[in-house]
C-alpha positions in Angstrom: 0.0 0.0 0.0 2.7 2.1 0.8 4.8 1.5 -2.5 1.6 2.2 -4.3 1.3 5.6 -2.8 4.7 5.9 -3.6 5.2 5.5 -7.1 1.5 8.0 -7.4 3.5 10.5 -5.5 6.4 10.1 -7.8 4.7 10.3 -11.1 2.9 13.7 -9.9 6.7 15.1 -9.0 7.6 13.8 -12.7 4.9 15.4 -14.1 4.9 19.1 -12.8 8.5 18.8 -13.2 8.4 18.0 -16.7 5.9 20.7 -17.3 7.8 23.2 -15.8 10.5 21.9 -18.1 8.3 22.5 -21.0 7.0 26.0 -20.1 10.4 27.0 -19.4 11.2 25.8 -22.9 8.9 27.3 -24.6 9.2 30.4 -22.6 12.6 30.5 -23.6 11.9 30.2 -27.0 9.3 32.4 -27.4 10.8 34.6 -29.8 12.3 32.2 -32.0 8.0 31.4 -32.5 7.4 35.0 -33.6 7.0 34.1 -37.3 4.5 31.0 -36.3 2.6 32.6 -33.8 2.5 36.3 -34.6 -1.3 37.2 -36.4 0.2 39.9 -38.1 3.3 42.5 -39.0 3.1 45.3 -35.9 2.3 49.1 -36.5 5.5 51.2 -37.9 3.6 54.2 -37.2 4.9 56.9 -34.7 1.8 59.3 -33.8 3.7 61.2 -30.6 6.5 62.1 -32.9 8.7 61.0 -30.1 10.6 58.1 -28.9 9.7 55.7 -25.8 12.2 53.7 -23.9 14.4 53.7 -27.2 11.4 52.7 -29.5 9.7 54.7 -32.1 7.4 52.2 -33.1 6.4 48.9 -32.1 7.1 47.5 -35.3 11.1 47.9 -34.2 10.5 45.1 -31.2 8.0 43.0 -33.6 10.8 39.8 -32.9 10.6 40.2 -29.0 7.2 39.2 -28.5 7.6 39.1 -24.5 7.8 42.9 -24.7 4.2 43.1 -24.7 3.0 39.1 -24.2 3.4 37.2 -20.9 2.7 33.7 -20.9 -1.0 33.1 -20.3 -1.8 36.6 -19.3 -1.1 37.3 -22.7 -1.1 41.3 -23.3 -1.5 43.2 -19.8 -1.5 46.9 -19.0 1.5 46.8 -16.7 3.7 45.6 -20.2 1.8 48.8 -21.9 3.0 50.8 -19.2 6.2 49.5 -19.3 6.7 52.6 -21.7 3.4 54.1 -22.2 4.2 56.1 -18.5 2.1 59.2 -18.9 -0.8 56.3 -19.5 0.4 54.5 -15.8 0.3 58.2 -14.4 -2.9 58.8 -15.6 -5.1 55.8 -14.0 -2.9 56.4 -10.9 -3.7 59.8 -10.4 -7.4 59.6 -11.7 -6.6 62.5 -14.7 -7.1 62.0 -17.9 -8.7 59.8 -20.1 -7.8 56.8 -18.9 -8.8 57.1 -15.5 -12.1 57.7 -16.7 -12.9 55.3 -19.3 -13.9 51.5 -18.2 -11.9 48.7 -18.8 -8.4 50.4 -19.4 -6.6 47.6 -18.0 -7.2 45.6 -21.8 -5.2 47.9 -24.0 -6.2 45.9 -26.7 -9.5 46.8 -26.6 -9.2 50.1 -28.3 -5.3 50.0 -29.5 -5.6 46.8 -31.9 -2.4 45.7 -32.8 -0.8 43.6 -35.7 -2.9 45.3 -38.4 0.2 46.1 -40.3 2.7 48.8 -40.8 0.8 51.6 -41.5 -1.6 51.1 -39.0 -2.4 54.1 -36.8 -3.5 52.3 -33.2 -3.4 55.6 -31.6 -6.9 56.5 -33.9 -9.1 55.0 -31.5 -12.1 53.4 -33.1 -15.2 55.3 -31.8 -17.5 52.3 -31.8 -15.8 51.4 -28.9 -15.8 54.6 -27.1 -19.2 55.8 -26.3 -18.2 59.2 -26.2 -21.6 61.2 -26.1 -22.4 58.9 -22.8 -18.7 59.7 -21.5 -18.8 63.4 -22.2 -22.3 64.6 -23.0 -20.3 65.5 -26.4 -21.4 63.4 -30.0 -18.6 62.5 -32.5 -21.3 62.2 -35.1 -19.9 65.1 -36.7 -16.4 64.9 -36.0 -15.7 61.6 -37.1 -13.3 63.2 -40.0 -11.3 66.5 -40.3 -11.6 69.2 -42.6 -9.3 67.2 -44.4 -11.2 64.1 -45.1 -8.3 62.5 -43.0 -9.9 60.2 -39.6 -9.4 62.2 -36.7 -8.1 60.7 -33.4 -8.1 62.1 -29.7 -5.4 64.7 -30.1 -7.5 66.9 -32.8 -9.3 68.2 -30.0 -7.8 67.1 -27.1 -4.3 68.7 -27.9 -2.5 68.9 -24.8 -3.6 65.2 -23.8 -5.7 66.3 -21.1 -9.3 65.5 -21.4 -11.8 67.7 -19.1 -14.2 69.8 -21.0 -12.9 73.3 -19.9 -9.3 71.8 -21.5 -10.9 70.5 -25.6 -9.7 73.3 -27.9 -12.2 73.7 -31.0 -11.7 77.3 -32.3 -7.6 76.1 -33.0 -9.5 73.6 -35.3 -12.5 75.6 -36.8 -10.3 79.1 -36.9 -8.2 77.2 -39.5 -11.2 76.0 -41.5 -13.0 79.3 -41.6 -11.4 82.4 -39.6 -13.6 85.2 -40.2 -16.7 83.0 -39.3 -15.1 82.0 -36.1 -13.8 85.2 -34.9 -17.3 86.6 -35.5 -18.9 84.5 -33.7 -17.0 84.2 -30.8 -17.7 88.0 -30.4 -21.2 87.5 -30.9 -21.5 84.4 -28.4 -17.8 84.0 -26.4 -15.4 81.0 -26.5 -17.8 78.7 -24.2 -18.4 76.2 -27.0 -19.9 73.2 -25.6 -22.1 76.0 -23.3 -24.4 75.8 -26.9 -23.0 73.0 -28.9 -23.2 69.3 -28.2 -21.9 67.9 -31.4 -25.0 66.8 -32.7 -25.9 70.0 -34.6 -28.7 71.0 -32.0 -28.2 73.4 -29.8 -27.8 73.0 -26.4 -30.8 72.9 -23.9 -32.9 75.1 -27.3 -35.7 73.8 -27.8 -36.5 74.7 -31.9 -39.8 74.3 -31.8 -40.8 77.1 -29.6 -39.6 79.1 -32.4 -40.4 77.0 -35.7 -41.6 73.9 -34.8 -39.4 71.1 -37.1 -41.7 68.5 -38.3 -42.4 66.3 -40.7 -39.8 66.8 -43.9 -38.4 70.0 -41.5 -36.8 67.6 -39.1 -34.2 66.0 -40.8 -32.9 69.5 -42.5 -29.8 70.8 -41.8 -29.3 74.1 -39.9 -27.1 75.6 -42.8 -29.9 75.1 -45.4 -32.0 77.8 -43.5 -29.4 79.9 -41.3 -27.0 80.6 -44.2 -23.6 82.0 -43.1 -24.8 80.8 -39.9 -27.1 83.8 -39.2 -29.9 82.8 -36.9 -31.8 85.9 -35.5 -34.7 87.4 -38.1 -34.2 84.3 -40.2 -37.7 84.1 -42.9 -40.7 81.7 -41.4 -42.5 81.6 -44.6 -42.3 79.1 -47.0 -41.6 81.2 -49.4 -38.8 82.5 -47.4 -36.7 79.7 -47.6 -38.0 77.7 -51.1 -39.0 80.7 -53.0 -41.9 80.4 -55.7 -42.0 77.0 -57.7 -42.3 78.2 -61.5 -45.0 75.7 -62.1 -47.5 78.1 -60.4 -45.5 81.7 -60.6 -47.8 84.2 -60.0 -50.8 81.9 -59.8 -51.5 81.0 -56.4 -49.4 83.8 -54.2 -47.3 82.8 -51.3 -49.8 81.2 -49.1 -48.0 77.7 -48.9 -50.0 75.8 -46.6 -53.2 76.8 -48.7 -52.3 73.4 -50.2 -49.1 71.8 -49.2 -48.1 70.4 -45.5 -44.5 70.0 -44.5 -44.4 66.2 -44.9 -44.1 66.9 -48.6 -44.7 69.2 -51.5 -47.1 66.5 -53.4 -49.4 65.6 -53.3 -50.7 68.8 -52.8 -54.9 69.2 -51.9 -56.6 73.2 -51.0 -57.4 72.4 -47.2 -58.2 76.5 -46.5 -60.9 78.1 -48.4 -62.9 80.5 -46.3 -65.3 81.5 -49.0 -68.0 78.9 -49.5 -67.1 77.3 -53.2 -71.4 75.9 -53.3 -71.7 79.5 -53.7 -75.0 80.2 -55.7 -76.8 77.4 -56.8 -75.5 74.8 -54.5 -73.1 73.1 -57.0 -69.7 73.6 -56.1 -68.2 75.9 -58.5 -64.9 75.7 -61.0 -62.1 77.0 -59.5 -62.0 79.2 -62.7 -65.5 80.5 -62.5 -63.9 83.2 -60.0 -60.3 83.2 -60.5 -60.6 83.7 -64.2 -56.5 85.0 -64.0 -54.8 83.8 -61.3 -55.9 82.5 -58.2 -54.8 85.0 -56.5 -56.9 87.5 -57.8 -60.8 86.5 -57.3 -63.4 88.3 -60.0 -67.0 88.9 -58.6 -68.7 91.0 -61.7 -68.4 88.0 -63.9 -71.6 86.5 -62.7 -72.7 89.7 -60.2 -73.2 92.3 -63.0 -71.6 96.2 -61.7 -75.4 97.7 -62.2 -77.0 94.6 -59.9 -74.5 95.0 -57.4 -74.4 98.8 -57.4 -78.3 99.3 -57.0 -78.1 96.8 -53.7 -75.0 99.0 -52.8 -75.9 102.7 -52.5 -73.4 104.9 -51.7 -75.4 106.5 -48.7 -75.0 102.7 -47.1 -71.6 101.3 -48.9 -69.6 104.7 -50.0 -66.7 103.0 -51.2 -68.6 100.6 -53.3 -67.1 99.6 -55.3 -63.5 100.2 -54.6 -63.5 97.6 -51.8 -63.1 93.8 -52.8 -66.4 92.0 -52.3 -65.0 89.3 -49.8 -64.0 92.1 -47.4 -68.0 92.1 -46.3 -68.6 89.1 -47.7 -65.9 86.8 -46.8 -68.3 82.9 -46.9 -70.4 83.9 -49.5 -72.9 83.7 -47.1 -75.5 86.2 -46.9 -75.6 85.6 -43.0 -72.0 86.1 -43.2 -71.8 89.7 -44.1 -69.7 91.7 -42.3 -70.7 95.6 -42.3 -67.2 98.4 -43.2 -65.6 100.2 -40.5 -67.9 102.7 -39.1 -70.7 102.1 -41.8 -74.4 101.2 -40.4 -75.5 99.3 -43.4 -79.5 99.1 -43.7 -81.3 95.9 -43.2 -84.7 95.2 -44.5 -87.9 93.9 -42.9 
């Protein structure tokens, strides 16, 4: 019984011996596995400019893979840190980016490595970053630079530092358009993010207490109405902003939503028509029958002859007859619906 528990002692020695030896071995011989095991050549591209423990790119220590692997805890922060220090400072002294982003200690999560040379790991991709949840500021607008080139934290962030009161965005924007800038930060101050939230709203506005946006109005962008970025006094009519479609130039006047809605221009159906079109003899009338022009202009004496109307008119009751259209004082169409002129008692009859 004894020699039995012996030799099941021994053979457990043996074996965490022997796989010690073999770790050690292949430990030891990491780096000569680089070429089997490596998923892909490491970035050659220096975004700092500068140099970090003697490196300017991880692509120069691409054949010492234990620079940034350990055995089994493959990549960890504390071989990131090894040279990334201002990184280690940050998440130790709770400034910066890092100390406020979740999960930091997997580097690989937003620095993907072994994409190739010309790789840029430093241009975090912003899928990963919720940044509008982080910050209360959207990257749905600066996703690119003026350039067309990706932009990465330092575009904004320049000095590496990453509270609010620290992003610079008139550096950026005073390059793209200087005169526009400079005006408006005398018109509103530097205070950026106090009115901008990178989603093209404004901040804590609410738009519709001034023109409500709805329907086809809600998806248009501020530029197509506040040209040169003008917002005060801007037009409310239609007409205002779309001008006069030739199709109907001079035919229907600038009354817009006569007809159309903001959901679209067609199909377009007349929803406002005070004036009562079963005028007469209860039919409802052509539209040309009174606007024999335009229909803008409405003509009365085609069917209600100038010597009828003028005997039912006198001048002693109606003196401006008839220089004053007929729908001012008869606006339906309705004989019940008259409505007498300014400071003229007009006669009824028994």
């Amino acid at each position: 019984m004894k020699l039995k528990q012996f030799f099941l002692r021994f053979r457990l020695v043996l074996g965490v011996l022997l796989a010690g030896v073999m770790a050690t071995a292949v430990y030891a011989h990491y780096d000569t596995l680089h070429t089997y095991l490596s998923p892909g050549p490491l970035s050659g591209v220096n975004h700092s400019g500068e140099s970090l423990e003697g490196y300017d790119s991880h692509a120069m220590f691409e054949e010492d893979c234990t620079h940034c692997h350990a055995p089994v805890h493959c990549v960890t922060d504390n071989k990131c840190q090894g040279c990334h220090l201002d990184i280690a400072r940050q998440r130790t002294e709770t400034v910066g980016l890092h100390s406020r982003l979740p999960g930091t200690e997997k580097c690989q999560s937003c620095h993907v490595e072994h994409q190739g040379r010309e790789a840029v790991i430093s241009a975090v991709a912003f899928e990963n970053i919720n940044h509008e949840e982080l910050s209360g500021f959207s990257l749905v607008h600066h996703e690119t630079s003026f350039d067309g080139t990706q932009m990465v934290c330092e575009n904004c962030h320049t000095e590496g530092r990453f509270a609010p009161d620290e992003v610079s965005c008139i550096a950026c924007h005073e390059d793209a358009n200087g005169e526009l800038i400079a005006q408006h930060s005398t018109e509103h101050g530097d205070n950026c993010l106090g009115c901008h939230d990178g989603s093209g709203a404004i901040v804590e506005f609410d738009h519709d207490t001034i023109f409500a946006l709805q329907a086809s109005h809600e998806t248009v962008g501020c530029s197509s109405c506040h040209s040169d970025y003008v917002f005060a006094g801007t037009n409310q009519s239609c007409d205002g902003c779309h001008g006069e479609p030739d199709m109907h130039a001079g035919q229907f006047g600038q009354d817009c939503g006569r007809c159309h809605t903001a959901v679209a221009w067609a199909p377009a159906q007349l929803t406002q028509h005070r004036f009562d079109l079963t005028h007469g003899d209860g039919e409802a009338l052509d539209c040309t029958a009174c606007h024999e022009d335009s229909y803008v202009a409405v003509v009365c004496t085609t069917c209600h002859e100038d010597a009828e109307m003028t005997a039912v008119h006198p001048q002693e009751a109606v003196p401006d007859y008839p220089t004053e259209t007929c729908v001012s004082c008869h606006p339906t169409g309705q004989p019940a619906d008259v409505v007498p002129l300014a400071n003229v008692s007009v006669p009824t009859t028994d």
